[in-house]
N, C-alpha and C positions, 0 to 999 in steps of 0.2 A: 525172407526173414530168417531163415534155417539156414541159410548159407552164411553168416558173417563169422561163425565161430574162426576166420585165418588171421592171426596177428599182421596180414598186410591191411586188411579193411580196417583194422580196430585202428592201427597206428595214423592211416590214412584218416581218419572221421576227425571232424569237428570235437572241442574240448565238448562242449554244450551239447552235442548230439548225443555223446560217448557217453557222457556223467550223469543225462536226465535219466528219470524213474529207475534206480539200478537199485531193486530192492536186497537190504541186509541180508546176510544169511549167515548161520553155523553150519561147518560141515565135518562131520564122523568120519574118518577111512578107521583100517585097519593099524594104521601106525602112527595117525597124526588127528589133531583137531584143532580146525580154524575157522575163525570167522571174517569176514569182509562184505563186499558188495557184489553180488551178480550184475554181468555185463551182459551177456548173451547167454542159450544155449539153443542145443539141440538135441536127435534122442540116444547118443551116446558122450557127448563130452559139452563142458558151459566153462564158459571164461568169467575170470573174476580177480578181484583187486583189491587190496590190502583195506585201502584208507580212500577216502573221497579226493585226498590232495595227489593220491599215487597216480603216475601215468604208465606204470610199468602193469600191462595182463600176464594173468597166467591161465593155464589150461590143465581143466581137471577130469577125468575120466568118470562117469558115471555111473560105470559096474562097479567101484569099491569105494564110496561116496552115499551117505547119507544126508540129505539136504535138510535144514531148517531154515523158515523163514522168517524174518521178523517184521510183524504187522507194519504197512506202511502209514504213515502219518494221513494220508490223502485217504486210503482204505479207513481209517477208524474216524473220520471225521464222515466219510458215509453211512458208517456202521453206525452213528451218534444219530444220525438224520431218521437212519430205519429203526432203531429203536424208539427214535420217539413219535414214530409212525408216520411220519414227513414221506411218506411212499414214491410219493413223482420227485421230489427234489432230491432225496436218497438211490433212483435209478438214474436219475444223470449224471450222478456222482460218480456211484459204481461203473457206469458206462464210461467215466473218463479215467478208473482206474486203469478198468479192463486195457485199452488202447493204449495208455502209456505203458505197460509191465507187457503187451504181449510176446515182447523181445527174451522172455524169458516159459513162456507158457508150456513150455517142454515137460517141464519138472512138478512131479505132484507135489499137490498142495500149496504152489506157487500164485500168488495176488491177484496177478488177471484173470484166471480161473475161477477161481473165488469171490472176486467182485464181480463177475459174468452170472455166476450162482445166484447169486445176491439180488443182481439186476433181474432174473429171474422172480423171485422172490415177491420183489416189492409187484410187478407184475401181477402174481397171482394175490396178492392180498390186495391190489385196488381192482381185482377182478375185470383185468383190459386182457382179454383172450385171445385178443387179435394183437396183440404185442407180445403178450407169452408165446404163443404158436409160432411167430417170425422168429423171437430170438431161440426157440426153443432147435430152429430147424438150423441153426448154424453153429450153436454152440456145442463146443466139443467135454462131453462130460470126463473124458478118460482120466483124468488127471483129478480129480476129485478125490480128495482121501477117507472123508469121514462117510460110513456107510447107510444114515441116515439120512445124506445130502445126494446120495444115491439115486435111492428108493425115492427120494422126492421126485428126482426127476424123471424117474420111472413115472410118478402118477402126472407128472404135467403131461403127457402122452397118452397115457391108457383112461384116467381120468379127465381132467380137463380140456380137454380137447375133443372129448367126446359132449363134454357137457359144451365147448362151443358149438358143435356142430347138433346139437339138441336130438341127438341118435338116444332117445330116450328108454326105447325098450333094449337096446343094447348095454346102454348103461347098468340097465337092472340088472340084467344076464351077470354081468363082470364084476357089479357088486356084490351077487347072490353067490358067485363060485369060492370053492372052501380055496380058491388061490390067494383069495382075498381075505375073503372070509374068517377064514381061522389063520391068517398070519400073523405072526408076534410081529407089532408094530409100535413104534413111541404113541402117546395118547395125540401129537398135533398130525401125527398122518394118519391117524384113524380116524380124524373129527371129521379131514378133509373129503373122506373117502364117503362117512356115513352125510356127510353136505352134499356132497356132490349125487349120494343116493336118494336125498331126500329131492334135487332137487328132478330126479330122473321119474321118481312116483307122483310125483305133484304134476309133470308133465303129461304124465298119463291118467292123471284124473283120479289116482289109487290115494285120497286123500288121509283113510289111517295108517296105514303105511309111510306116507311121509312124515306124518307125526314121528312117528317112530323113529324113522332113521332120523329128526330135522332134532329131537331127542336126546339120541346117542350122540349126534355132533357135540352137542355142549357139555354134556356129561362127560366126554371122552377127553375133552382139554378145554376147560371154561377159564381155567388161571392161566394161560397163556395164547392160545391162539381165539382172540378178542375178536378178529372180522367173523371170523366161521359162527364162534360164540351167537354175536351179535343177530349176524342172520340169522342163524335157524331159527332164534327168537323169536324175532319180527316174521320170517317165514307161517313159525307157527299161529303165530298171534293173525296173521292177514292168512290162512287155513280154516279155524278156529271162526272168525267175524265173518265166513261168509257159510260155513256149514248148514245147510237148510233149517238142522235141527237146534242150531242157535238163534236163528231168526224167528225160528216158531215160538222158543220158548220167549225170545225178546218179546214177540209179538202176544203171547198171553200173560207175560207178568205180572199187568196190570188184574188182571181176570181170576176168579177162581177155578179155571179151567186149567192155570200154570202149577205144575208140580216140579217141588225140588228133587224126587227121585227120576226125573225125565234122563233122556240122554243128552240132550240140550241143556239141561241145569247143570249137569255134569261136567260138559262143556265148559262152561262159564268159567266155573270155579276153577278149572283146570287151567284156564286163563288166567281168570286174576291172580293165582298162583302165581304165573310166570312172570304178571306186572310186580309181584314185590319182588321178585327175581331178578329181575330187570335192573331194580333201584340199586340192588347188592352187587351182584357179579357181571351179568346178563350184558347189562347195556354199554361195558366197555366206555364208561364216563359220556357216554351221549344217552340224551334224554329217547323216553317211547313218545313215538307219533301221536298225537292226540288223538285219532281216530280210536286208538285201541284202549284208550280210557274208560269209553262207553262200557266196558265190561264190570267199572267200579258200582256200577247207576244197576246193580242187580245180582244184590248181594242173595243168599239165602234166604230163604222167609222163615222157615223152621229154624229156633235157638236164632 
């Protein structure tokens, strides 16, 4: 694939071979600014061509060249998919970007890249870790430009992957370190980090603790990252309904023997909380399980 940059292959190929997926681009040098179609590259020079009718390449060196790309048609029609949370049908997409532009995947910030990212992406938010981990283990991050999309995939490795592999006291170790810990991070990769904590304490039975981090998840980015939101929720809420001390007090309610200063009442309320939570932010337009309704059926007794 790196080898086609010689205008004898280029002149040699098919009109229809040569023309598909050749994403747009602007390019800066020191003396000049153009725009046209990339054809190929590799990691010192990328062929490219005026106009889609043009048959004439040129060859441009990439030590005094800065590349821009311009979104491709096919890329934002997956981009439409994953925004509007269509995750499986949004990674096929991305996955048929990727494979038509890799003829250019040399060049940061270049489409294939990018919808590889993406494919990523949709991956970890329908939570298939055994597809995040394969593509995780081919794709080539380097060319990645924004430094957020980095650090993701930093955590699809340090993070996620440990939560496939349910190395649950390791997980804490890695959450607990000030590596993590006290790093400056946008609020969706801190939700992922305190989720994937929460879900590493719940594994070990350290059930306030996963409150806690299951918590911090939604606090940390509830207006936009909606799966992480969502679970911790529901996490908390199936934490919460089976707590000894919630079933006790379930179980004397009825009784004069139930008090609302209990830590079980406590409970409760700490719940039903989250259900009107749920209806607002929480539940990311899908409704709460009926099961965790039963929290409405016990309310306060005092006021």
């Amino acid at each position: 694939m790196k080898n086609i940059l010689t205008s004898a292959l280029v002149l040699s190929s098919s009109l229809s071979s040569l023309f598909a997926a050749e994403p747009r681009i602007l390019v800066i040098t020191e003396k000049d600014t153009f725009n046209g179609l990339m054809i190929a590259a590799d990691k010192t020079n990328f062929l490219w061509r005026e106009t889609e009718k043009s048959t004439v390449s040129r060859k441009q060196s990439r030590s005094n060249a800065t590349v821009y790309f311009v979104q491709p048609p096919e890329f934002t029609e997956a981009l439409e998919l994953y925004k509007s949370r269509n995750y499986k049908d949004a990674a096929t997409k991305f996955a048929a970007v990727e494979k038509a532009y890799s003829k250019v995947d040399e060049i940061p910030g270049n489409p294939s890249t990018l919808a590889g990212f993406y494919q990523l992406e949709c991956f970890r938010r329908l939570e298939d870790l055994e597809a995040l981990n394969a593509k995780v283990a081919t794709f080539q991050a380097g060319n990645l430009l924004q430094e957020n999309h980095k650090v993701q995939y930093e955590l699809y490795s340090v993070f996620w992957d440990t939560v496939r592999g349910k190395a649950w006291p390791r997980l804490d170790s890695i959450a607990s370190d000030d590596k993590w810990r006290t790093r400056k991070l946008p609020g969706s990769l801190r939700a992922q980090i305190a989720y994937c904590h929460g879900l590493a304490l719940e594994g070990m039975e350290k059930w306030s603790d996963a409150l806690i981090a299951y918590n911090n998840a939604f606090v940390a980015d509830f207006s936009a990252s909606e799966e992480i939101t969502r679970k911790s929720a529901e996490n908390c809420l199936r934490i919460l309904l089976n707590h000894k001390d919630v079933q006790l007090a379930m179980k004397l309610y009825p009784t004069e023997d139930y008090s609302d200063d209990s830590n079980g009442a406590a409970l409760i309320k700490e719940a039903t909380s989250l259900l009107k939570l749920w209806d607002k932010v929480l539940g990311a337009g899908e409704k709460v399980p009926d099961k965790y309704k039963v929290f409405l059926k016990f309310p306060p007794k005092k006021g």
